[in-house]
C-alpha positions as CSV (number, residue, x, y, z in Angstrom):
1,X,33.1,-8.3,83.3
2,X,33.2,-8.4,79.6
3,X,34.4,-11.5,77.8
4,X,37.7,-11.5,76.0
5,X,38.6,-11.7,72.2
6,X,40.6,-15.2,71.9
7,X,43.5,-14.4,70.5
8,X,45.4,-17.9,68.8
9,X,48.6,-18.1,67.4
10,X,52.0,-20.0,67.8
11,X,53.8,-17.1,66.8
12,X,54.6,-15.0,69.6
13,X,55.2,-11.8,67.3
14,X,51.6,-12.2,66.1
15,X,50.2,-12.0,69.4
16,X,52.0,-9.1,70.8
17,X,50.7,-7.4,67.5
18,X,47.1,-8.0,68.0
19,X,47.5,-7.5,72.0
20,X,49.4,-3.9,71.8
21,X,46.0,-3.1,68.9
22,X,43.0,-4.5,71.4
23,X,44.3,-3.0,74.4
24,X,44.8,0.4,72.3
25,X,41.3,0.1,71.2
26,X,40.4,-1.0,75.0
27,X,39.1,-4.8,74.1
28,X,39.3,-7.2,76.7
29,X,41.8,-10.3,75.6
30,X,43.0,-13.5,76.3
31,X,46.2,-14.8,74.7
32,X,46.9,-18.5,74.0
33,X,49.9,-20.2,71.9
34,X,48.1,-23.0,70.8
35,X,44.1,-24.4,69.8
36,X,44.3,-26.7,72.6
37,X,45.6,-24.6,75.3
38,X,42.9,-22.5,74.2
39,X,40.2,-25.3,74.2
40,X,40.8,-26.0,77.9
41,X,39.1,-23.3,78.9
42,X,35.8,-24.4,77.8
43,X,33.2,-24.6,78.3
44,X,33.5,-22.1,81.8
45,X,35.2,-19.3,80.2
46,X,33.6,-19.1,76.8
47,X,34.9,-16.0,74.9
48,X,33.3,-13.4,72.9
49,X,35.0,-14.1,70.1
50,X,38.3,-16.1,68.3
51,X,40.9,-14.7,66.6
52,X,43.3,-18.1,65.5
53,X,45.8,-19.1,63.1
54,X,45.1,-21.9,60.9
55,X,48.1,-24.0,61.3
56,X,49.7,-24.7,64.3
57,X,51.3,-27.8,66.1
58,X,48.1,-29.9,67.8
59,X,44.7,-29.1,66.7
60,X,44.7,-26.4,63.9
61,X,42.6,-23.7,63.5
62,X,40.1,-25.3,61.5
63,X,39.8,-27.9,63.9
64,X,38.9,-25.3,67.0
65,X,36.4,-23.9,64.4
66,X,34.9,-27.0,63.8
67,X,34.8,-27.6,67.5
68,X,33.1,-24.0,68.2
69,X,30.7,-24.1,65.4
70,X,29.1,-27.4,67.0
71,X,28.8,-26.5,70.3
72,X,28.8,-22.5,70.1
73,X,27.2,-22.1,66.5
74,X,27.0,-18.2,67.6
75,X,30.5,-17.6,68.5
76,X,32.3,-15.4,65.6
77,X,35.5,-17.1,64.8
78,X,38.3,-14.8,62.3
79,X,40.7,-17.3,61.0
80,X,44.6,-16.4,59.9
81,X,47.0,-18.0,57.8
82,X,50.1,-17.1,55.9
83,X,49.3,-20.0,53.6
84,X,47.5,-18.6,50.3
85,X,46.0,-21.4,48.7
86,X,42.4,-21.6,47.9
87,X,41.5,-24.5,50.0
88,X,42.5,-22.4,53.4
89,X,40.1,-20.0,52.3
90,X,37.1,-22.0,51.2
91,X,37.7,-24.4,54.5
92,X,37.6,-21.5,56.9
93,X,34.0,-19.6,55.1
94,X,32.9,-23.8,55.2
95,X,33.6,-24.2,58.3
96,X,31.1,-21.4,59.0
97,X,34.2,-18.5,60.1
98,X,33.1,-14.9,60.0
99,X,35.9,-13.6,58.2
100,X,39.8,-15.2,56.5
101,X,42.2,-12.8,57.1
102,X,45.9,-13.7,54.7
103,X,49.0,-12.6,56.6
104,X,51.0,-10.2,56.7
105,X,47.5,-8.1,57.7
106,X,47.6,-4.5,58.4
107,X,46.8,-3.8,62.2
108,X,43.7,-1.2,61.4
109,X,42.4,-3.7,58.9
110,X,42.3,-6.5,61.4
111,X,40.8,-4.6,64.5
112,X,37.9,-3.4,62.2
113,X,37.5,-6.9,61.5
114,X,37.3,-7.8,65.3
115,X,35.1,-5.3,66.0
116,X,32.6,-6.3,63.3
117,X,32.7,-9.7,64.6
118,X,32.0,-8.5,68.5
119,X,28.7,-7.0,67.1
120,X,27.5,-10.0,65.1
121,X,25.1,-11.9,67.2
122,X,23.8,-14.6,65.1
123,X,26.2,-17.1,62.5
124,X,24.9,-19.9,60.2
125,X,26.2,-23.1,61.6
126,X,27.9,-24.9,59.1
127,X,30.4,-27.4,59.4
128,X,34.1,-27.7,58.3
129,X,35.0,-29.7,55.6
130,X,39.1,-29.4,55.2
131,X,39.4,-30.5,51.4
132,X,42.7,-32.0,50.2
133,X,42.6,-31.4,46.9
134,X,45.8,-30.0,45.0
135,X,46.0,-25.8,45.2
136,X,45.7,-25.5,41.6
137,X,44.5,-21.7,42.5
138,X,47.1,-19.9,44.5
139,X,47.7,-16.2,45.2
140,X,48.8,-13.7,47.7
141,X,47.8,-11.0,45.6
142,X,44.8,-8.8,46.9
143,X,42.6,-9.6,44.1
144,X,43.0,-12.9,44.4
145,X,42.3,-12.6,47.9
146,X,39.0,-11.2,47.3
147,X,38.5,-14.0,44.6
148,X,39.1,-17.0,47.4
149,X,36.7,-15.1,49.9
150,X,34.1,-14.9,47.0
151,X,34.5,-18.8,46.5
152,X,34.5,-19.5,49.7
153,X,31.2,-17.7,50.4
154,X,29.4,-19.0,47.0
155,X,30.3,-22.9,47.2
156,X,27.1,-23.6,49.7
157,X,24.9,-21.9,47.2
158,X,23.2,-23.3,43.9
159,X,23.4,-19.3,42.5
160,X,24.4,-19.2,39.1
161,X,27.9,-17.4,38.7
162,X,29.3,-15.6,35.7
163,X,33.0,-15.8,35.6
164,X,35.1,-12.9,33.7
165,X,38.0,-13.3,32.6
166,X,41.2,-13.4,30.0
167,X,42.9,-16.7,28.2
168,X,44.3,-18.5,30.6
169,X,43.6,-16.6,34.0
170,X,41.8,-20.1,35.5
171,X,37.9,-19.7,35.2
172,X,37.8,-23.2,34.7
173,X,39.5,-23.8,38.0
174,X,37.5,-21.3,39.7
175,X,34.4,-23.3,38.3
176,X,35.8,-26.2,39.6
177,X,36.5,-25.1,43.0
178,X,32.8,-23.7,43.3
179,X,31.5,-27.4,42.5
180,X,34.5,-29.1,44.9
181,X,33.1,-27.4,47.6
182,X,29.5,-27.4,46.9
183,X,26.8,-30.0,47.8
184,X,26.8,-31.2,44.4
185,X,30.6,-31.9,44.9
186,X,29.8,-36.1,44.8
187,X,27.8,-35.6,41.6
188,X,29.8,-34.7,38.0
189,X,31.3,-31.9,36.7
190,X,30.6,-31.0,33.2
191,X,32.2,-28.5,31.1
192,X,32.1,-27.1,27.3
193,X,33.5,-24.6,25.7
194,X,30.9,-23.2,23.4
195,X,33.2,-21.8,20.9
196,X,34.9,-24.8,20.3
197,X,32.1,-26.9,18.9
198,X,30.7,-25.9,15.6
199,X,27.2,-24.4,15.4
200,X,25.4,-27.3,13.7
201,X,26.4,-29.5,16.7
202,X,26.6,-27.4,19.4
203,X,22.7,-27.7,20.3
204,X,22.6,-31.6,20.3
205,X,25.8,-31.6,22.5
206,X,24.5,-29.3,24.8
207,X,20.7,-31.1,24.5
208,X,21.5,-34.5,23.1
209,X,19.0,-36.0,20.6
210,X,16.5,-38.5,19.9
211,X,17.2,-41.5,17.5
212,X,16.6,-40.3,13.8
213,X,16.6,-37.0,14.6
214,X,18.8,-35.9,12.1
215,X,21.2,-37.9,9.4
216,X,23.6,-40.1,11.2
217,X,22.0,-39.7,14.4
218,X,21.7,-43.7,15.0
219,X,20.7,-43.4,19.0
220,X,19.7,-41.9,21.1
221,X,22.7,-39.5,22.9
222,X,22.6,-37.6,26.6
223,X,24.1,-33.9,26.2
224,X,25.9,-32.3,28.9
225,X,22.9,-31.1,30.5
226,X,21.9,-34.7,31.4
227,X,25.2,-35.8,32.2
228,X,25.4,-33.4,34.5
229,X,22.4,-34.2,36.1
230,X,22.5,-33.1,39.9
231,X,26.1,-31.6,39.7
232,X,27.4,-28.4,37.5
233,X,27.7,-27.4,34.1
234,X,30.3,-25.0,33.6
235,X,29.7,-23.0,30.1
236,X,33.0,-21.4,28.8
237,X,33.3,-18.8,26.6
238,X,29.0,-18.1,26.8
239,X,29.8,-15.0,24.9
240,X,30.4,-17.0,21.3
241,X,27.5,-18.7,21.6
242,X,25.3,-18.4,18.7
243,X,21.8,-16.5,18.9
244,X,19.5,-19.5,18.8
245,X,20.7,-21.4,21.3
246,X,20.7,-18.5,23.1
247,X,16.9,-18.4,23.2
248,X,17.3,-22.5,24.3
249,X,19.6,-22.0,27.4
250,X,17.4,-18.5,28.5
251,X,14.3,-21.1,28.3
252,X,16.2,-24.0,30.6
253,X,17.0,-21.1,33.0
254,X,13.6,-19.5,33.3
255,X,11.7,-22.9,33.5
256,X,14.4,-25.2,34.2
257,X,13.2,-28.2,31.2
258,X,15.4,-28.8,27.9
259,X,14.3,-30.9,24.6
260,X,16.6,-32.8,22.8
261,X,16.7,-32.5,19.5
262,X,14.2,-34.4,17.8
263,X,12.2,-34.8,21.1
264,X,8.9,-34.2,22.1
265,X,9.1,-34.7,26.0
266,X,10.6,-32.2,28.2
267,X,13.7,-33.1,30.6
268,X,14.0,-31.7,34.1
269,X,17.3,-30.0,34.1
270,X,18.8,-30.2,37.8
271,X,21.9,-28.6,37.3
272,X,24.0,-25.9,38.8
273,X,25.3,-23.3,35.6
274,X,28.4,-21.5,35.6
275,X,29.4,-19.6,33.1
276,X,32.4,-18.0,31.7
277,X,33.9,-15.7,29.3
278,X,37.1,-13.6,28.2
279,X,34.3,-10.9,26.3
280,X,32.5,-7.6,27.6
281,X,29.4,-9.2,27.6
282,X,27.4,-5.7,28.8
283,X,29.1,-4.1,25.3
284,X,27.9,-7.5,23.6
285,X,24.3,-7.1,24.5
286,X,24.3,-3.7,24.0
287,X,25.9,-4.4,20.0
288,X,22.9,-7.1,19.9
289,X,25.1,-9.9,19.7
290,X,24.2,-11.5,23.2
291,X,20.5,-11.6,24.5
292,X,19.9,-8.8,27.5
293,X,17.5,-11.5,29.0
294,X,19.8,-14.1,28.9
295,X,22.6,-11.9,30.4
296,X,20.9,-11.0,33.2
297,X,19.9,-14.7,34.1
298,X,23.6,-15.2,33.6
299,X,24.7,-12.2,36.1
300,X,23.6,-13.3,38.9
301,X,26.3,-13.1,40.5
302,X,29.7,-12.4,38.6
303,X,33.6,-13.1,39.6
304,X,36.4,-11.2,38.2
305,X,39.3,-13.1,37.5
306,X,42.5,-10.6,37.3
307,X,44.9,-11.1,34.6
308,X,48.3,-12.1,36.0
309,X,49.9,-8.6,34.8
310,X,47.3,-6.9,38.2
311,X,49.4,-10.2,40.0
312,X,52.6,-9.8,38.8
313,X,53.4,-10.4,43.1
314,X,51.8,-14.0,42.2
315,X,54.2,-15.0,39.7
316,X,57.2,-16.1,41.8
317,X,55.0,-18.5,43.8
318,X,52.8,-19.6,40.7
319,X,56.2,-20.5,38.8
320,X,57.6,-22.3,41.6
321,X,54.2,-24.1,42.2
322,X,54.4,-25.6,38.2
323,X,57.7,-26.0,38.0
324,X,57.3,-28.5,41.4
325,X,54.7,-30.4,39.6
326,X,56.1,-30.5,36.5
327,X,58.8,-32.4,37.6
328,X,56.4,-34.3,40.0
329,X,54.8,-35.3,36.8
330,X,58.2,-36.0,34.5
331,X,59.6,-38.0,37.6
332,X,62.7,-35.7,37.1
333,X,64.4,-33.2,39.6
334,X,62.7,-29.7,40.3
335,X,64.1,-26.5,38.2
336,X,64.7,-23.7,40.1
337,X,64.6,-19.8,38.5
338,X,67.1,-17.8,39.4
339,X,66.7,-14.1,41.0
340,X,67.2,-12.5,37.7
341,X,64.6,-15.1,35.7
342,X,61.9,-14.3,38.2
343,X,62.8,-10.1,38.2
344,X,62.3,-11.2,34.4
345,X,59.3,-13.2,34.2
346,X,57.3,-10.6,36.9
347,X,58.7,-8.1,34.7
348,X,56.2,-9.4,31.6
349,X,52.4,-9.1,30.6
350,X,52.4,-12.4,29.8
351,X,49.3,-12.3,27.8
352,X,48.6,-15.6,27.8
353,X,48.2,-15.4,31.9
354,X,48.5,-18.5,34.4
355,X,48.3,-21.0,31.7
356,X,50.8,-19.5,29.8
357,X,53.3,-19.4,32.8
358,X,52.8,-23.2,33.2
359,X,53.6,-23.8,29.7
360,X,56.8,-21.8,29.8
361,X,57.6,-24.2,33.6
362,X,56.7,-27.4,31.7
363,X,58.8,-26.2,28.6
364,X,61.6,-25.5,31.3
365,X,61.7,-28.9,33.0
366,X,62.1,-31.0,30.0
367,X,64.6,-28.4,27.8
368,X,66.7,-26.9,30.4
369,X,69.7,-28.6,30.8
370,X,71.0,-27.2,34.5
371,X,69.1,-27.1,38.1
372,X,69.0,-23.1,37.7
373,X,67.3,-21.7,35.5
374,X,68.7,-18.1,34.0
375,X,67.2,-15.7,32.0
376,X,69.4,-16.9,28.6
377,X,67.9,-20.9,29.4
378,X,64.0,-19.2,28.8
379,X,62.5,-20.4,25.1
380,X,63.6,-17.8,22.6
381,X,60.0,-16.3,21.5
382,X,60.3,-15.2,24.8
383,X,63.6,-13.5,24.6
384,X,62.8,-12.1,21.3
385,X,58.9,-11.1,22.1
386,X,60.0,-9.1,25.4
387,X,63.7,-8.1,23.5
388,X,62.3,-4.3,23.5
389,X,62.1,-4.6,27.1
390,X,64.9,-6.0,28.1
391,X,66.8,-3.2,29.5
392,X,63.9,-2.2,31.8
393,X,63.8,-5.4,32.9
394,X,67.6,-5.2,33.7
395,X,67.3,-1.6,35.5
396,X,64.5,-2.7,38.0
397,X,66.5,-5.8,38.8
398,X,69.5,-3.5,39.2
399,X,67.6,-1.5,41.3
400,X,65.8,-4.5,43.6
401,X,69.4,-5.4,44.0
402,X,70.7,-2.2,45.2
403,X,67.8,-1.8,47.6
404,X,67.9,-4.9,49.2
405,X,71.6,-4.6,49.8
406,X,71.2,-1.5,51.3
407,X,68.4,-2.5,53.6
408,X,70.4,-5.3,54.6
409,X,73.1,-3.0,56.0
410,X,70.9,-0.4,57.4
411,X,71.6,2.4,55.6
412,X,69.9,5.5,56.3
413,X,68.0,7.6,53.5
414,X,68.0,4.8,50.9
415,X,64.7,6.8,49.1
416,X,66.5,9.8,49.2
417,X,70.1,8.4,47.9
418,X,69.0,6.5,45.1
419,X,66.2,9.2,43.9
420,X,69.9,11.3,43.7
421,X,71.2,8.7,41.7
422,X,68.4,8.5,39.8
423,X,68.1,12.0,38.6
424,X,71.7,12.6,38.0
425,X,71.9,9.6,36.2
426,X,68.7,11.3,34.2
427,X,70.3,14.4,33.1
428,X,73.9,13.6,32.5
429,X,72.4,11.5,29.7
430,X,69.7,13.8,28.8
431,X,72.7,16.4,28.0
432,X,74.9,13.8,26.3
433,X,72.0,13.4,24.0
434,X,71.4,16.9,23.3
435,X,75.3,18.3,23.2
436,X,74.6,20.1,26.6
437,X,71.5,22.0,25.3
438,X,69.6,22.5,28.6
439,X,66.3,23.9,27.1
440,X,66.0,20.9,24.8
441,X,66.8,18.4,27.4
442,X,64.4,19.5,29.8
443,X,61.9,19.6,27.3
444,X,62.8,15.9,26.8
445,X,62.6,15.0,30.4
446,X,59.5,17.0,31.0
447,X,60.3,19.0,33.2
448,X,61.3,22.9,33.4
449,X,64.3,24.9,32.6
450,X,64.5,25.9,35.6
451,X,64.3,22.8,37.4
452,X,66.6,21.4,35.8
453,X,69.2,24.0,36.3
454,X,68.9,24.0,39.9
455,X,69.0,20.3,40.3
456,X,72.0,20.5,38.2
457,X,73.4,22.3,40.9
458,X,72.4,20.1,43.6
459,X,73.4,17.4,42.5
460,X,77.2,18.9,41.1
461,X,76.5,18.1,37.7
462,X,78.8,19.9,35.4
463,X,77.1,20.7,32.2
464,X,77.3,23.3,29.2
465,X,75.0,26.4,29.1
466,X,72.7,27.2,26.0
C-alpha cells in the first residue's frame, strides 16, 4: 500500500479542500487536526510526505518540521500559513521545508506542489531556527511572496546578493533579514550608503587608514570592511559609487584582501557583501559609468524589490503595522484609518514607497487629533499632491462600496448590473458634453457610432440625433 500525504490543519475547511483535490488526483491521504495528533503515529506509520499549517493550538508546524527533519531528514514537508510576515517564511526554508505555501492558495497550485514534493527523494537536513525578531518586512502581495521565498532560500548561503530597488521599498531590511538568518547572524552588521559620503572619504571609510596617511589622519582607523569582520557589509546605493573605488572593491572580491590607505600590508577581508541600488545598473555599465567586471561580481545573485504601487494589496496591512508601532513607540493609543483613508492611500503611487507610508503613520499618530483617521485628517501635501486624483479615488471607493453591499445580499448579476450602470452613466455625460452630438461623443469615448447607438438603445437612453 502506498503511503499517505499528511495532511495538518486546525481548520476543518482547509482539509476538506486539500482532501476533495488528492482524492481527485488519486493520492493516498491521511487527515489530522492537529501536529500532535499527527505525531502519534510515528514512527510505525511514517508518511510520504506533510502538508501542515504553521500555527495551530499544541506543537506548531515548525515544531513537527523540526521534529521530522531530525529523525526523517528525507521526508518532504510543505508548510502553510495565513500569516505573511517574513520570519514564517524564512523559518519554514530554515527549518529545511520543501516549499511555503501563503493562504488563501489556489487548489491546482497546491497539488502541483504536492506532487513535486512526492518525487523528491533526497532533502538537506537543516534545522529550524524560529526567529522572533519584529516583522519589519510584511506582504501578502505575490511579489513579496516570491521575495520571502528568495530570503528564505539565500540566508544559509555566503553568495553575494544584489538588491534592486526604489527609495524606500526596504533593501536595507531585506539585507538585514539575509544576515538575521545567516550563520554570520552573531557577528555585526555593517552598512553604508556610498552616496552619502563624499568621494575624498569614501575610500578610507570603506578601507580605513594607517596613522599619517593623509593630513589629520592622527591614528590609525578600521573601515567597515574590518568592522565587519566575519558578518555582512551591506553596500547601498553601489551604483554612485565613484570609478576608482570601483577598481578597489572588484579587487577585495576577486582576491578577497583590502589596504588601508596609507598601508602596505594586505587585510583578509571575511565578509559577506550585499549590495543595493535604486539604478539600472546593466544601462550604467553599458553608459561606462559602472565597471562590467565589477557588475558581474555583484550579480551573483540579484532580488527585486517591487515598488509599493505593484503592492498596492500591501498597503492596508503595512499602514496598520506602523501605525501600531508608532504608537507603541509614542506610548499613545493606536490610530486607526478609516475605509475611505485606506481606498485613498491604496489608491496612490506613493513614490516614496514603504518608508514613505511610515512617515505619513508616524506623522498621523502625533498630529491627528481623533482615534479615526479620515481622508481630510492626512497632511495636506498629500491632499494637494494627489488633488488631480481625487475623484478617481472617490469613484473606486464608490464602487468597492456598491460591490460589497451587493455581495453581501446576494444579488445575482452584480458584473453585469453595474457594467449597465457604468456605461449609461458613460454616455449620458458624453452627450451632455457634446449637446447630444452622437458622432463626436463616440469619438470621445472611443468607441463607434454605431455602438454607441445601439447601446443607447439597450440601455433606454434618450438622446438627440446628429
Amino acid at each position: 500500500m502506498t503511503k499517505p500525504v499528511w495532511i495538518i490543519d486546525d481548520d476543518r475547511s482547509i482539509r476538506w479542500v486539500l482532501e476533495k483535490a488528492l482524492a481527485r488526483e488519486e493520492i493516498e491521504y491521511k487527515s489530522f487536526a492537529s501536529a500532535d495528533e499527527a505525531l502519534e503515529e510515528l514512527p510505525g506509520n511514517l508518511p510520504q510526505m506533510v502538508i501542515s499549517d504553521i500555527r495551530m493550538p499544541g506543537s506548531s508546524g515548525l515544531e513537527l518540521l523540526q521534529k521530522l527533519r531530525n529523525d526523517y531528514p528525507n521526508l518532504p514537508v510543505i508548510i502553510m500559513t495565513a500569516y505573511s510576515d517574513l520570519e514564517s517564511a524564512v523559518s519554514a526554508f530554515q527549518g529545511g521545508a520543501f516549499e511555503y505555501l501563503p493562504k488563501p492558495f489556489d487548489v491546482n497550485h497546491a497539488v502541483e506542489l504536492i506532487r513535486r514534493a512526492l518525487e523528491q527523494s533526497q532533502r538537506k537536513n537543516t534545522h529550524a531556527e524560529d526567529a522572533q525578531a519584529a516583522p519589519d518586512i510584511l506582504g501578502h502581495a505575490p511579489a513579496m511572496q516570491e521575495v520571502f521565498r528568495a530570503i528564505g532560500r539565500l540566508a544559509q548561503s555566503n553568495a553575494t546578493v544584489l538588491i534592486n530597488g526604489e527609495s524606500g521599498t526596504g533593501k536595507e531590511l531585506v539585507a538585514q533579514a539575509l544576515h538575521r538568518h545567516s550563520p554570520r547572524a552573531d557577528k555585526p552588521f555593517v552598512a553604508i550608503n556610498t552616496a552619502a559620503i563624499p568621494k575624498d572619504l569614501l575610500e578610507s571609510e570603506l578601507f580605513g587608514h594607517e596613522r599619517g596617511a593623509f593630513t589629520g589622519a592622527t591614528t590609525t582607523r578600521h573601515g567597515r570592511f574590518e568592522q565587519a569582520e566575519g558578518g555582512t557589509l551591506f553596500l547601498d546605493e553601489i551604483g554612485d559609487m565613484p570609478a576608482e573605488l570601483q577598481t578597489r572593491l572588484l579587487r577585495v572580491l576577486s582576491d578577497g584582501n583590502f589596504y588601508r590607505v596609507g598601508g602596505h600590508q594586505p587585510i583578509k577581508a571575511n565578509v559577506r557583501i550585499i549590495a543595493a541600488t535604486h539604478q539600472n545598473l546593466d544601462e550604467r555599465v553599458k553608459q561606462g559609468l559602472f565597471r562590467e567586471d565589477l557588475f558581474h561580481r555583484l550579480n551573483v545573485i540579484r532580488l527585486r524589490l517591487p515598488p509599493l504601487r505593484e503592492r498596492r494589496e500591501d498597503i492596508p496591512l503595512l499602514a496598520k503595522y506602523f501605525l501600531q508601532k508608532s504608537a507603541k513607540e509614542l506610548g499613545v493609543e493606536q490610530k486607526t484609518l478609516s475605509e475611505a483613508a485606506l481606498n485613498y492611500l491604496s489608491a496612490q503611487d506613493i513614490p516614496g514607497n514603504v518608508r514613505q507610508l511610515e512617515n505619513l503613520c508616524h506623522w498621523l499618530t502625533v498630529m491627528t487629533p481623533t482615534r479615526v483617521v479620515e481622508i481630510a485628517d492626512l497632511p495636506s501635501e498629500w491632499r494637494d499632491t494627489h488633488a488631480s486624483s481625487t475623484l478617481n479615488q472617490d469613484w473606486r471607493a464608490a464602487l468597492a462600496q456598491q460591490v460589497a453591499l451587493a455581495l453581501q445580499r446576494n444579488e445575482p448579476n452584480i458584473l453585469d448590473n453595474l457594467t449597465k450602470q457604468f456605461e449609461s452613466t458613460l454616455i449620458t455625460q458624453a452627450l451632455q458634453h457634446t449637446g447630444g452630438r452622437r458622432i463626436e461623443a463616440s469619438t470621445l469615448l472611443g468607441m463607434g457610432r454605431n455602438t454607441l447607438t445601439r447601446k443607447i438603445q439597450e440601455l433606454g437612453l434618450d438622446g438627440e440625433n446628429d
